[in-house]
NULOLO-302871 format. One line per field, with one value per residue (C-alpha): residue number from 1; residue in one letter; z, x, y. Coordinates in steps of 0.5 Angstrom, whole numbers, plus 500, padded with zeros to 3 digits. Each point is the difference from the previous one (the first is absolute). Example, Ala and Ser with C-alpha at 12.3 -4.5 7.8 and 13.67 -1.06 7.14 Angstrom:
% residues 2
num 1,2 .
residu a,s .
Z 516,498 .
X 525,502 .
Y 491,507 .
***
This chain:
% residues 675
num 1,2,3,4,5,6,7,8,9,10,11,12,13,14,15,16,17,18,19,20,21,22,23,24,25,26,27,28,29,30,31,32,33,34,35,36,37,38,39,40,41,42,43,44,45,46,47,48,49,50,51,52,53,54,55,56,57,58,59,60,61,62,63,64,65,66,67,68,69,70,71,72,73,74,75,76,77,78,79,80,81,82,83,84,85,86,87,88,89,90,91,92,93,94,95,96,97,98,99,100,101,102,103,104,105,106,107,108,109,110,111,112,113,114,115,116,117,118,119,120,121,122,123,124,125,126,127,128,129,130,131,132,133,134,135,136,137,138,139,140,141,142,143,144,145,146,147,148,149,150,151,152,153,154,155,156,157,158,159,160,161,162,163,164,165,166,167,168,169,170,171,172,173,174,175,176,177,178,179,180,181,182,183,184,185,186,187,188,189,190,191,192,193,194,195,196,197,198,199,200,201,202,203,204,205,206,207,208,209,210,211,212,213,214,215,216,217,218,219,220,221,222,223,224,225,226,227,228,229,230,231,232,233,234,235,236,237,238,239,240,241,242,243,244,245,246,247,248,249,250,251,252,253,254,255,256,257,258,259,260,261,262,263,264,265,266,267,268,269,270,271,272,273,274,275,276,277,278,279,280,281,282,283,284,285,286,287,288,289,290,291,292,293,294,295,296,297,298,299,300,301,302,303,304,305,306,307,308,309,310,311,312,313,314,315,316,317,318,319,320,321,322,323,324,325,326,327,328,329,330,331,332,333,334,335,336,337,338,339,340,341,342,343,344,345,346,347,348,349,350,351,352,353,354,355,356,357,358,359,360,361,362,363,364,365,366,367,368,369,370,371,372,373,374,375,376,377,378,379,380,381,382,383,384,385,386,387,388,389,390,391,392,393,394,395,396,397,398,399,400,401,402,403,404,405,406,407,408,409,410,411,412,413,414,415,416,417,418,419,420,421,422,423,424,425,426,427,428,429,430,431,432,433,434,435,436,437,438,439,440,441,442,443,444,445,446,447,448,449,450,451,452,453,454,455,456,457,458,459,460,461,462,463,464,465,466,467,468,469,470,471,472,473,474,475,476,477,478,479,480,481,482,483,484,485,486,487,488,489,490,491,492,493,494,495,496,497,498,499,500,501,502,503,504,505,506,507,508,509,510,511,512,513,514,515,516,517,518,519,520,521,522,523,524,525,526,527,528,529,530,531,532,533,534,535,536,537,538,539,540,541,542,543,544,545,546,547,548,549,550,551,552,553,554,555,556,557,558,559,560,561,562,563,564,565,566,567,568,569,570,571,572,573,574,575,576,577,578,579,580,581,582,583,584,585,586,587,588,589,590,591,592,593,594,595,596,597,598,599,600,601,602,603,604,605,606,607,608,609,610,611,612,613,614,615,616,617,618,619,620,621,622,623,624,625,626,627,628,629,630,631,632,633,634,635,636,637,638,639,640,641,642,643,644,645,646,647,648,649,650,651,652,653,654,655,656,657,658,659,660,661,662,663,664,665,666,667,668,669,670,671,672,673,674,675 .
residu x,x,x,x,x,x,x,x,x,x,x,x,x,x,x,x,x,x,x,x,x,x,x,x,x,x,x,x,x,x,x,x,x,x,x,x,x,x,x,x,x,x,x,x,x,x,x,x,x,x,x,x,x,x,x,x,x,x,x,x,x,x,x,x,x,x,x,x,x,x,x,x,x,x,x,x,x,x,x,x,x,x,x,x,x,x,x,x,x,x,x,x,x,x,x,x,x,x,x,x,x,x,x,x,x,x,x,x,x,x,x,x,x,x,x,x,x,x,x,x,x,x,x,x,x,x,x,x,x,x,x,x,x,x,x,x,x,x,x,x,x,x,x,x,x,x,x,x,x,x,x,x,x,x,x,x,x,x,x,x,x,x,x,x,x,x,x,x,x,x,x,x,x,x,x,x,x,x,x,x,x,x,x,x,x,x,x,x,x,x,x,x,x,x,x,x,x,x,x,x,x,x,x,x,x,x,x,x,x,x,x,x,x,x,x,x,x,x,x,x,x,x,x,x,x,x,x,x,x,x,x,x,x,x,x,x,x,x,x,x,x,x,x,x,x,x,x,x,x,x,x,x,x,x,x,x,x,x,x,x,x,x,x,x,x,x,x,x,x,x,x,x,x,x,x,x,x,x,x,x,x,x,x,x,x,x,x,x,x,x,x,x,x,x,x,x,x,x,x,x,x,x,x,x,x,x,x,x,x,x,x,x,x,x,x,x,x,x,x,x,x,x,x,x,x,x,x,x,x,x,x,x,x,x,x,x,x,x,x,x,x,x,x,x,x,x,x,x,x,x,x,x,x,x,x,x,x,x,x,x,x,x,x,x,x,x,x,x,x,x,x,x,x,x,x,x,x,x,x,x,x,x,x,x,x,x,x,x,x,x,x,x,x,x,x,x,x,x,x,x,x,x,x,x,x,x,x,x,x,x,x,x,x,x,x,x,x,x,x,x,x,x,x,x,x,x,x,x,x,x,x,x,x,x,x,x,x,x,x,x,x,x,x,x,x,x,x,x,x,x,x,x,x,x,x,x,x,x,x,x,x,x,x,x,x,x,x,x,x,x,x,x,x,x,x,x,x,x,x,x,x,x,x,x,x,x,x,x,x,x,x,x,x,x,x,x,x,x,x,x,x,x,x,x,x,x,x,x,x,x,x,x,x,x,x,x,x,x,x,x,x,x,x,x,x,x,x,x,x,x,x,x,x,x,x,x,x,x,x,x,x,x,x,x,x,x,x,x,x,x,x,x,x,x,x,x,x,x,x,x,x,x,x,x,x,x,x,x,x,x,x,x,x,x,x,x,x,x,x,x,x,x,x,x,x,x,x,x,x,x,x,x,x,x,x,x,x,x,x,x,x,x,x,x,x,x,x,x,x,x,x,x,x,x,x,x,x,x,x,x,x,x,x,x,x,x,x,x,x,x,x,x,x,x,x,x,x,x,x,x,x,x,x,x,x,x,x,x,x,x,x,x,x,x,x,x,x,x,x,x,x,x,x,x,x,x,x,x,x,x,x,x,x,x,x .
Z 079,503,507,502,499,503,507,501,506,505,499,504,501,502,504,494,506,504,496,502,497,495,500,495,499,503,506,500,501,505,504,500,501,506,503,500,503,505,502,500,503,498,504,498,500,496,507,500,499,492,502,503,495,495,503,501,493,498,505,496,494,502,504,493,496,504,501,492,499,506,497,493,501,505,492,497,505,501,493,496,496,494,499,508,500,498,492,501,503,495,495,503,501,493,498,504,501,494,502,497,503,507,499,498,506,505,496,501,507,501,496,504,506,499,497,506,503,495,502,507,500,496,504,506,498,498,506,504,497,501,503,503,502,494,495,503,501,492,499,504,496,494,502,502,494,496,503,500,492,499,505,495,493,503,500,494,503,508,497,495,506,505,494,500,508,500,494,504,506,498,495,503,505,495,502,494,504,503,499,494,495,494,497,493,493,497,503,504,500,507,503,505,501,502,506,503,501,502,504,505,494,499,492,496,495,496,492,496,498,503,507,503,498,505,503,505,506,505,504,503,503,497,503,507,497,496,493,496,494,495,496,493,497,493,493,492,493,498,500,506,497,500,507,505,507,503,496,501,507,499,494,506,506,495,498,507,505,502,500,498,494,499,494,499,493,500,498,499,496,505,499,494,497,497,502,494,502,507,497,496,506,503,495,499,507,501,501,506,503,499,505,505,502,495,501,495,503,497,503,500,500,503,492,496,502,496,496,498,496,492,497,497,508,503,495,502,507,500,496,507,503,500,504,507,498,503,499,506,500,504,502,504,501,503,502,497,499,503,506,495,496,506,502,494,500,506,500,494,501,507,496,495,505,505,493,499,507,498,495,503,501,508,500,500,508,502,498,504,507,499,501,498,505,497,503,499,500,506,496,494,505,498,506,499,502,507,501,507,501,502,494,495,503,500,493,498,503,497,493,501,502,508,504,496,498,505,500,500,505,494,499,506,501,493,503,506,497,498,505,504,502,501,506,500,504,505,502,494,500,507,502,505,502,499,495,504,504,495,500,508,504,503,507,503,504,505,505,499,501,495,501,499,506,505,497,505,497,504,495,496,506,504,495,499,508,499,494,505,505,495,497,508,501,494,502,506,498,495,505,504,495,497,508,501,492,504,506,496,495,507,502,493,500,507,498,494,504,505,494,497,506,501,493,500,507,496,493,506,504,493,498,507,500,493,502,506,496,493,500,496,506,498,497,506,499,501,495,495,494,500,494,499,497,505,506,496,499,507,501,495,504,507,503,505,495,504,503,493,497,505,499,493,499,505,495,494,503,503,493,496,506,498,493,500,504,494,496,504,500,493,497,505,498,492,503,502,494,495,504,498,505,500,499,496,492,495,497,494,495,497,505,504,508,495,498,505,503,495,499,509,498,494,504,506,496,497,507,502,493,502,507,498,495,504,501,495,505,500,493,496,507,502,507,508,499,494,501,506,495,495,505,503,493,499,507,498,493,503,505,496,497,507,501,495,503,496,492,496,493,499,504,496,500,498,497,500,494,500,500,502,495,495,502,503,497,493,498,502,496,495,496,500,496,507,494 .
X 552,506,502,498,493,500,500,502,496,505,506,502,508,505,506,504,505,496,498,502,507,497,503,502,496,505,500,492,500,506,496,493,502,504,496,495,504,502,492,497,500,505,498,495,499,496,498,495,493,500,496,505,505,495,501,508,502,492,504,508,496,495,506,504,494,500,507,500,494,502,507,498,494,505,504,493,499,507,502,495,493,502,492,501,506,501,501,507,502,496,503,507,499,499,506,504,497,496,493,497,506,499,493,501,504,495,495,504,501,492,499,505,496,494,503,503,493,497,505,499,493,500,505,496,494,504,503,494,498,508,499,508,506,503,495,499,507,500,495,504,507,495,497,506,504,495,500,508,499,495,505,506,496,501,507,501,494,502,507,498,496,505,505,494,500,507,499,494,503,507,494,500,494,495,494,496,495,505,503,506,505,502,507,500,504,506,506,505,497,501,493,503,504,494,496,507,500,493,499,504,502,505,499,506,503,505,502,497,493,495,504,492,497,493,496,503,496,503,496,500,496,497,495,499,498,503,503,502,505,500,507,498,504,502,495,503,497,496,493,497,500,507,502,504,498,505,496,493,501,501,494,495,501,499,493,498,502,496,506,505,503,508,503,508,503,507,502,507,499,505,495,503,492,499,494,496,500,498,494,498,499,496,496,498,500,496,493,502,501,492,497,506,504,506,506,506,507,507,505,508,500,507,502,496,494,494,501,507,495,499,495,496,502,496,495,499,499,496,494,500,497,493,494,502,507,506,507,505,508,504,507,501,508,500,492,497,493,499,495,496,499,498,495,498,497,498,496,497,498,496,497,497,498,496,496,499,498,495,497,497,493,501,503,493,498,508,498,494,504,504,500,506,498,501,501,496,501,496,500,504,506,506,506,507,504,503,508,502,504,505,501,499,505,505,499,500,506,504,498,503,506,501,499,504,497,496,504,497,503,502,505,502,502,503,504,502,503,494,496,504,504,495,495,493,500,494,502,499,493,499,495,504,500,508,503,507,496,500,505,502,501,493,500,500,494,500,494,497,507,506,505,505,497,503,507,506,504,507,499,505,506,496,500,508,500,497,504,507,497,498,507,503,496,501,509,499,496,504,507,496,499,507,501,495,503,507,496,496,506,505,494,500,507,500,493,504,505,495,496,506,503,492,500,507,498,494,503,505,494,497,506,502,492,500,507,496,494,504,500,508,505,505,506,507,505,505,497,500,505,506,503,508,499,495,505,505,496,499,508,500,496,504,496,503,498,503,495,496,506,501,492,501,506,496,494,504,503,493,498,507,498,494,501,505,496,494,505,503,492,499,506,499,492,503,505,495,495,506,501,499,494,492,498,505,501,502,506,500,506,504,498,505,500,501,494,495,504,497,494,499,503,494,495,502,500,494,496,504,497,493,501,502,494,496,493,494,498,508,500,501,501,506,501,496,496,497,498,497,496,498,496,497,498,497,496,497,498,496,496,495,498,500,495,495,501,507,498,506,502,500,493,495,493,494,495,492,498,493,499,492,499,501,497,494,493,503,502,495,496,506,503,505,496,499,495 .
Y 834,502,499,508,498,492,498,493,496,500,496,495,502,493,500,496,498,496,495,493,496,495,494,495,494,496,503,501,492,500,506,497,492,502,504,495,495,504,503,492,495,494,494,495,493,494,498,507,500,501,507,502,498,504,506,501,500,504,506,499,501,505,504,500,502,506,502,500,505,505,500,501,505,505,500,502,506,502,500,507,499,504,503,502,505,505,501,503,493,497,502,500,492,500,503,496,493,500,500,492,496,503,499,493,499,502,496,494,500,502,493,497,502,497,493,499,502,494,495,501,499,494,496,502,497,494,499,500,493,497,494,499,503,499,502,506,502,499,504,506,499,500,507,504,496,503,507,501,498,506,504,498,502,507,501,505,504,500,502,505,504,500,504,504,501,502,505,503,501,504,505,507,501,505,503,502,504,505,507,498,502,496,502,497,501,496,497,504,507,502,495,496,507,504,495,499,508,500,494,495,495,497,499,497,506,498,503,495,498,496,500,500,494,500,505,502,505,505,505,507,505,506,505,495,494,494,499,495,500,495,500,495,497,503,500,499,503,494,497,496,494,500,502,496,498,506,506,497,501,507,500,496,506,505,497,498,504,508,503,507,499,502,499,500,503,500,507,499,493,496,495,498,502,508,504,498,493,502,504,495,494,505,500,493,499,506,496,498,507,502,504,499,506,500,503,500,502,502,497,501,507,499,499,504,505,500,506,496,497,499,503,493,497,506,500,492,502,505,495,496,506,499,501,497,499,504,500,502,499,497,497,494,501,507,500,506,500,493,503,504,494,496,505,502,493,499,505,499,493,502,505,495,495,505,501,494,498,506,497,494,498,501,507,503,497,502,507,500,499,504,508,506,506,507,507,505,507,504,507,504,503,499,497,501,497,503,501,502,507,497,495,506,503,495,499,507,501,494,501,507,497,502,494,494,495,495,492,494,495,496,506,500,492,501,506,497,494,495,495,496,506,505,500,505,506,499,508,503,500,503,505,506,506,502,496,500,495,495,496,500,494,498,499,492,499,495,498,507,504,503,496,505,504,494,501,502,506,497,493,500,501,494,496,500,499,495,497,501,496,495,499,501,494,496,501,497,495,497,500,496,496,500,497,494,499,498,496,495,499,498,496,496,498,498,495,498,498,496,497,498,495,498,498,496,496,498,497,497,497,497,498,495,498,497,497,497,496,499,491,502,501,505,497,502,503,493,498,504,498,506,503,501,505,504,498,504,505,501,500,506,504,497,496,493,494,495,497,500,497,495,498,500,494,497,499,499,494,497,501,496,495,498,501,494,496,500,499,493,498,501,496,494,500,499,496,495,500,498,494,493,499,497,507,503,500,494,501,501,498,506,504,504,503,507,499,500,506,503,498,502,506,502,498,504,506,499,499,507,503,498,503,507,501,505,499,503,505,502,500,507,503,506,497,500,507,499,493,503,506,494,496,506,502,493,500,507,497,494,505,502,492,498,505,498,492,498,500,501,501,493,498,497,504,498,504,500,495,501,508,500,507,494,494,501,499,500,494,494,500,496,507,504,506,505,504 .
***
């Protein structure tokens, strides 16, 4: 039977993208054994009551056995039944995963289910008879060792049904049931085309064959409700046996799905395929368009019209014309026809489904509640139609050409420049007894009262009274302004006078305070050394330098002075040391007085190298203000490890040894092993 005669039980219809994310095998265990670590307890002693020992490992054995079973019965739910789906999803799932190996693979984790079932079971029972803590921590280890196997064996399938939810959840959400147009025919002719002309999809289009290559679904909207278009992917000449996945895809929508029918056959031939080859698909496929409105369209009529057509062409076309077969013509470049064709299927399609609604077995009590009511005439009289006079009239008088021709307020919009630029005469229409009154300026009322009732003829001449004697007002206020101007700026120059001498007393006051409490005296003037060169610069420019001549030979000689008395105590210190003496040194034979000068000589030059060498903190320093500047930045560096108790670089910290998350509960039992 065919499915216009079926009515399928109802489907269970699956949201493909929602189900769960498989996990490998290895990641099964990892998720399961942690879980169980981290939801039980981890503590127990040799010391406990052996009941109490029994029942720790019975619950990590227990709690493991139900983590893998509610685990592998969400896959079975999630993933759907093939006798429970719909037959399109059925047979789709069969082209494109093959039914046996996806049944296999649930029938695996099924079979996997209740061994870890069987396995937990066994080895509760045993652990109820452990008479140690270690026999029954064996016999825990052995349980979920032995459930981690089973879990392992179903690698290939866990990996296969994780491929098969990531192809479901990219398949295109169909509903079989609905309203919907299947666009089929061979590769490139205008399928993908056409639905992204009638719907919102975005399908690839390109010039070569096979660009769609799955089912793809775009909707629309015809006559207030929903439709769905389903673009196909394109169908060769050959049997079924040697279809390939793409085609099946094609080959299975056609056969499961309630749906209007439209078949592309590309006139122009810039498919790369004739016309006859097209006719010929048509009619080997044509079982799969039984009792389904079918509609044949001519397309790119944009390159050659029908009639442009040979006669063994045309003679082909029109055998596909059948009963309940049309054929249309159409142009997806320039769209001609496009719209004729949607709802020539449409209309069809809800013509078909409203007759076979018709025929089914409740039909009968639906008639029963329902009632169309009809007039009926009340007697034989004939009544007319009733035009008013003056409306005859008017159209008389038209029609003969006196009164011109009546304009639409579109004409007029047009006329007047287009919306946007064109506003609706709200007078136009006004009923009056003088049409000269029309357009004249409607009075304002306000409070009761005609606004231009209360309005002073003199108006005008007192309003540029008033503009005189504001512009008189407005002169004088600005010469006034012009003279406070000139006030403020003399009592400015007189205030930065005063805050001048204010400022430079203040500067001389901090100046003599800091003089006053500094621990460093200033250096005096008598004291100071004096330069030749700047006393005569002082004569050059006139000034009396006796007196700083006078006090500079002065200094010098103190200065030849003292130099001459260190050079006296030196060689008498030398002279001294080089004696013969108990504290002086041994002669030595060959040696001479010359070389002992010399070697004093060294010796001294050495200790005034070693004292000119500047100190490390000195060191790569320009002069005084940049040593200055180096030791602030230094102080100001320390500051934030002062702060935080004077850890620095180079102090040694020692961090927690033993972190708690790591070593507690879990290592006294003699292992290392946390599972």
């Amino acid at each position: 039977s065919t499915w216009g005669h079926f009515s399928p039980a109802p489907m269970v219809l699956y949201n493909f993208k929602s189900v769960t994310v498989v996990p490998t095998a290895s990641d099964f265990v990892d998720i399961v054994l942690s879980k169980t670590q981290r939801k039980t307890p981890t503590v127990v002693h040799h010391v406990y009551a052996i009941s109490r020992i029994r029942s720790f490992y019975m619950r990590k054995v227990k709690f493991t056995q139900e983590n893998f079973t509610e685990k592998l019965r969400q896959i079975l739910q999630d993933f759907p039944k093939l006798d429970e789906i719909h037959p399109f999803y059925a047979t789709l799932m069969n082209v494109l995963y093959d039914r046996d190996h996806y049944r296999l693979a649930l029938s695996g984790i099924n079979m996997t289910l209740q061994l870890i079932d069987k396995v937990g079971k066994d080895y509760l029972r045993l652990l109820k008879f452990g008479d140690s803590l270690y026999r029954c921590k064996a016999l825990k280890r052995a349980a979920l060792g032995r459930m981690c196997t089973i879990m392992k064996r179903q690698k290939a399938s866990l990996e296969y049904l994780e491929h098969v939810r990531q192809h479901l959840a990219r398949l295109p959400s169909i509903d079989p049931t609905t309203r919907t147009l299947i666009v089929c025919g061979y590769p490139n002719v205008g399928k993908s085309s056409f639905m992204n002309r009638v719907t919102r999809a975005d399908v690839e289009v390109q010039p070569y064959a096979f660009t769609t290559q799955s089912l793809f679904v775009g909707h629309m909207d015809y006559k207030y409700v929903r439709w769905q278009v389903i673009d196909t992917p394109g169908v060769l000449d050959h049997p079924l046996a040697e279809m390939n996945t793409i085609e099946m895809q094609s080959i299975t929508a056609l056969a499961h799905i309630r749906a209007a029918i439209l078949f592309f056959i590309d006139i122009s031939g810039q498919c790369g395929y004739s016309v006859l080859q097209q006719c010929d698909l048509f009619r080997s496929i044509s079982p799969l368009f039984v009792n389904k409105p079918l509609t044949v369209v001519l397309n790119k009529i944009d390159v050659v019209r029908p009639e442009g057509l040979n006669a063994e062409e045309k003679a082909a076309l029109q055998s596909l014309v059948t009963d309940g077969v049309e054929m249309m013509a159409m142009s997806t470049l320039t769209e001609e026809g496009i719209t004729e064709v949607k709802e020539n299927a449409c209309d069809r399609l809800l013509a078909m489904r409203v007759e076979l609604k018709m025929t089914t077995s409740n039909m009968d009590s639906i008639r029963s509640r329902l009632h169309v009511a009809e007039p009926v005439a009340r007697d034989d009289v004939e009544r007319l139609p009733q035009i008013p006079e003056a409306v005859a009239l008017r159209r008389a008088a038209m029609e003969s050409e006196d009164l011109p021709a009546y304009k639409t307020l579109k004409e007029i919009e047009r006329e007047g420049g287009g919306p946007g630029k064109w506003s609706v005469d709200l007078r136009r229409e006004h009923i009056l007894e003088n049409e000269e009154w029309r357009y004249d300026a409607v009075p304002e009322i306000l409070d009761g009262h005609n606004v231009a009732d209360f309005i002073d003829p003199d108006i005008m001449a007192k309003l540029e009274a008033l503009e005189l004697e504001e512009e008189a007002l407005q002169a004088q206020f600005d010469a006034e302004a012009e003279a406070d101007v000139e006030e403020e700026d003399t009592f400015h120059d007189a205030r930065k006078k005063t805050l001048g001498a204010i400022r430079k007393k203040k500067t001389q006051v901090i100046i003599e305070s800091r003089l006053k409490h500094t621990s460093r005296r200033p250096i005096p003037r008598s004291r100071t050394k004096m330069d030749p060169s700047s006393i005569e610069a002082l004569e050059e420019k006139g000034y009396d330098t006796r007196v700083a001549r006078a006090r500079l030979a002065k200094a010098s000689e103190e200065y030849s002075q003292a130099r001459s008395r260190s050079r006296s105590r030196s060689r008498a210190g030398r002279g001294s040391g080089s004696g013969s003496g108990s504290g002086g040194r041994m002669d030595i034979d060959g040696a001479s007085d010359d070389d002992d000068d010399d070697r004093q000589t060294a010796i001294a030059r050495a200790k005034r190298r070693r004292n000119s060498i500047k100190p490390r903190t000195e060191a790569g320093v320009r002069d005084k203000m940049m040593l200055v500047q180096s030791e602030l930045l230094r102080k100001a560096s320390q500051r934030a490890m002062q702060r935080e108790g004077k850890r620095g670089e180079g102090d040694h910290e020692v961090a927690i040894k033993m972190p708690k998350h790591l070593f507690s509960g879990k290592r006294d039992m003699g292992t290392h092993n946390h599972r």
